[in-house]
ROFIKE-607289 format. One record per residue (C-alpha): residue in three letters; x, y, z negated; residue number from 1; chain. Coordinates in steps of 0.25 Angstrom, whole numbers, always signed. Example, Ala and Ser with C-alpha at 12.3 -4.5 7.8 and 13.67 -1.06 7.14 Angstrom:
// ROFIKE-607289
+--------+-------+-------+-------+-----+--------+
| residu |    xx |    yy |    zz | num | chaine |
+--------+-------+-------+-------+-----+--------+
|    Ala |   +49 |   -18 |   -31 |   1 |      A |
|    Ser |   +55 |    -4 |   -29 |   2 |      A |
+--------+-------+-------+-------+-----+--------+
This chain:
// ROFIKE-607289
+--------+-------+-------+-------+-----+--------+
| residu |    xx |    yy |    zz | num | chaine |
+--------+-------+-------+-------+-----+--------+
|    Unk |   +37 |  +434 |   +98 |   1 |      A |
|    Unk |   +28 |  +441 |  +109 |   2 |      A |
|    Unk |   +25 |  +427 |  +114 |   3 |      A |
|    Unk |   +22 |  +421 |   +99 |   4 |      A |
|    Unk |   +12 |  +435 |   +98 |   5 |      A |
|    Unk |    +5 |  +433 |  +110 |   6 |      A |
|    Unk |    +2 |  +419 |  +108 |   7 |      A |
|    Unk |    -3 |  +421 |   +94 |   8 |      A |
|    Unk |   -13 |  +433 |  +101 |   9 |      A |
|    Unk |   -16 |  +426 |  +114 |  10 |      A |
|    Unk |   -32 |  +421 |  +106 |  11 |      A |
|    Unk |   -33 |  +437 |  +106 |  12 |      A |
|    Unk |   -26 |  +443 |  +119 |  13 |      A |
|    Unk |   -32 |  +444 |  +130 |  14 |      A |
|    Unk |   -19 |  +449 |  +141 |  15 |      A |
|    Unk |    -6 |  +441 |  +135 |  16 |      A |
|    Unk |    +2 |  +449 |  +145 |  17 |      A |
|    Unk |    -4 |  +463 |  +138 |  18 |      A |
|    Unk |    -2 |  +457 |  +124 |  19 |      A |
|    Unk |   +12 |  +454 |  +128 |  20 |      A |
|    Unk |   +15 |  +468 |  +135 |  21 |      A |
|    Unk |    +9 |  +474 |  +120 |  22 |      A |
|    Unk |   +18 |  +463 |  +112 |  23 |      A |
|    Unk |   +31 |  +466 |  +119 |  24 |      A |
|    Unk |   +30 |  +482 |  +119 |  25 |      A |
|    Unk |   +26 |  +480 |  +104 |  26 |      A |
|    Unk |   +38 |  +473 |  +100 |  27 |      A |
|    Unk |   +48 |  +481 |  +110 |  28 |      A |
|    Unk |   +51 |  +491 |   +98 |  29 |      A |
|    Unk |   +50 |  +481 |   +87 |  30 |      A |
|    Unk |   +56 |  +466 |   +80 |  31 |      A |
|    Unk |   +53 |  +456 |   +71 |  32 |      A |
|    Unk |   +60 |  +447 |   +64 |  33 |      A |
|    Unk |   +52 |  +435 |   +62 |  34 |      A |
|    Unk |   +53 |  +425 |   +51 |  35 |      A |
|    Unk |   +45 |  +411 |   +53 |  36 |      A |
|    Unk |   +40 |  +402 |   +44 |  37 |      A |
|    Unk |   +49 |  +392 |   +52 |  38 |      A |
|    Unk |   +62 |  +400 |   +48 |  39 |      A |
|    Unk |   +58 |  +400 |   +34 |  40 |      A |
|    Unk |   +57 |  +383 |   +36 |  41 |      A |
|    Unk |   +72 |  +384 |   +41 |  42 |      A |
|    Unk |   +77 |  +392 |   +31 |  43 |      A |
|    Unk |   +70 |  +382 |   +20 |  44 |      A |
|    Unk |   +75 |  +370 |   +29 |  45 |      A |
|    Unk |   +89 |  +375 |   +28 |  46 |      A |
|    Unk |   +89 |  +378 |   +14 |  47 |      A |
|    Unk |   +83 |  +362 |   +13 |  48 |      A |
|    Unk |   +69 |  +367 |    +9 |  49 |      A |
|    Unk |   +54 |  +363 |   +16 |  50 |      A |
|    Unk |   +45 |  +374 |   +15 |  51 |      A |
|    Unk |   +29 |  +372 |   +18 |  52 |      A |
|    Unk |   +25 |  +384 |   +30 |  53 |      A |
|    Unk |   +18 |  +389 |   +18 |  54 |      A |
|    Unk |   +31 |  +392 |    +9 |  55 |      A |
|    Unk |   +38 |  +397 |   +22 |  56 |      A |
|    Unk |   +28 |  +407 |   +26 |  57 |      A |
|    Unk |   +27 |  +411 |   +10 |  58 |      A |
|    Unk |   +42 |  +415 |   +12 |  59 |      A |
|    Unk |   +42 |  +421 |   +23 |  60 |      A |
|    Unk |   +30 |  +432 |   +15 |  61 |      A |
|    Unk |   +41 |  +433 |    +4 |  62 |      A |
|    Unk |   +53 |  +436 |   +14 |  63 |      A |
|    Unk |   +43 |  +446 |   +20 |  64 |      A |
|    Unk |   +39 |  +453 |    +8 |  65 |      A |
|    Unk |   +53 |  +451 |    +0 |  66 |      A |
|    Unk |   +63 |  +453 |   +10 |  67 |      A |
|    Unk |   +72 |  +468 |   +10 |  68 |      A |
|    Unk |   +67 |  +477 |   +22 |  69 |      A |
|    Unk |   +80 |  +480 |   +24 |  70 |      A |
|    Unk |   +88 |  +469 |   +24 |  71 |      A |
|    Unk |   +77 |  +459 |   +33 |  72 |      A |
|    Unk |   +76 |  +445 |   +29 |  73 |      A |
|    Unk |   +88 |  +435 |   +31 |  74 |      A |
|    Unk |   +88 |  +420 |   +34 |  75 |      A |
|    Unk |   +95 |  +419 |   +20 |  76 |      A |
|    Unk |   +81 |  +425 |   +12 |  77 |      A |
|    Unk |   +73 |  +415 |   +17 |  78 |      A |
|    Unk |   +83 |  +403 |   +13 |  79 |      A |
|    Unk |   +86 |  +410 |    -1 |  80 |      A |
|    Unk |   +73 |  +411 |    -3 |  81 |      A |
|    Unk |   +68 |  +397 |    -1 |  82 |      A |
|    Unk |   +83 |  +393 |    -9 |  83 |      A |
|    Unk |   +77 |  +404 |   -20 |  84 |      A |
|    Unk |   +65 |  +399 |   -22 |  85 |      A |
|    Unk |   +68 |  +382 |   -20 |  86 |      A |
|    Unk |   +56 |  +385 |    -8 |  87 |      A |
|    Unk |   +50 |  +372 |    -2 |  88 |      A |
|    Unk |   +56 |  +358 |    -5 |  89 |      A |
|    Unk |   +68 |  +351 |    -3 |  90 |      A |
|    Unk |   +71 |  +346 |   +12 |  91 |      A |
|    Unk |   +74 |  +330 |   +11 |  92 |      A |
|    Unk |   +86 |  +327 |   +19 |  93 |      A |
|    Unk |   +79 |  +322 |   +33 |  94 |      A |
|    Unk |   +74 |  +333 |   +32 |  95 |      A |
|    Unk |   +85 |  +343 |   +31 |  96 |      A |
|    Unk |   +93 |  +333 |   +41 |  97 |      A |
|    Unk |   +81 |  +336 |   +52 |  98 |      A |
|    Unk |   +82 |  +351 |   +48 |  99 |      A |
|    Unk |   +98 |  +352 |   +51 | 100 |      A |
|    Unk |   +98 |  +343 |   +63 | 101 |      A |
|    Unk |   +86 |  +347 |   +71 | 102 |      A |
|    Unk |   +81 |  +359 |   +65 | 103 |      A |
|    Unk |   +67 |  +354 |   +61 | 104 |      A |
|    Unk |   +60 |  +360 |   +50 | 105 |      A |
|    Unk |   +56 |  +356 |   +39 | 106 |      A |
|    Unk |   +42 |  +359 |   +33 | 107 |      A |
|    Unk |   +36 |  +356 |   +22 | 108 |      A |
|    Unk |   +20 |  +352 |   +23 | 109 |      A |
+--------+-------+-------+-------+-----+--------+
């Protein structure tokens, strides 16, 4: 995650190595749990469903703000979710076949 920071930063820094010392103390006494647009895609691709980045990244809001504090969020409430709410459209088979056998993502445009 350091990396993926510093590249996105690099137009603004000026010492990498500096910026790096900073990033890496700073998350020493801290984690993330990350969700990505591109898990949201698995999860529709495995319940058979294409999602555009736009409805992917619109889940990913409403996990953030409707998820229990307590509990996190589970593999299981992004796949209910997109079941729940018929998300996206139906995958056609060579699509689904691509999926299971090479792992490719689906995307809807």
């Amino acid at each position: 995650m350091t990396d993926e920071l510093l590249k996105l930063l690099r137009p603004v820094l000026r010492n990498r190595a500096k910026a790096e010392r900073i990033l890496k103390r700073y998350w020493t006494s801290r984690i993330a749990i990350i969700w990505t647009v591109q898990d949201v895609h698995t999860a529709a691709n495995e319940r058979d469903r294409a999602l555009t980045n736009d409805e992917a990244a619109k889940l990913l809001q409403e996990m953030l703000k409707h998820h229990n504090k307590q509990l996190g969020l589970k593999w299981s409430d992004f796949t209910g979710y997109i079941e729940d709410y018929q998300l996206g459209r139906k995958m056609n088979p060579k699509e689904i076949r691509r999926f299971v056998k090479k792992n490719a993502l689906t995307i809807q445009r």
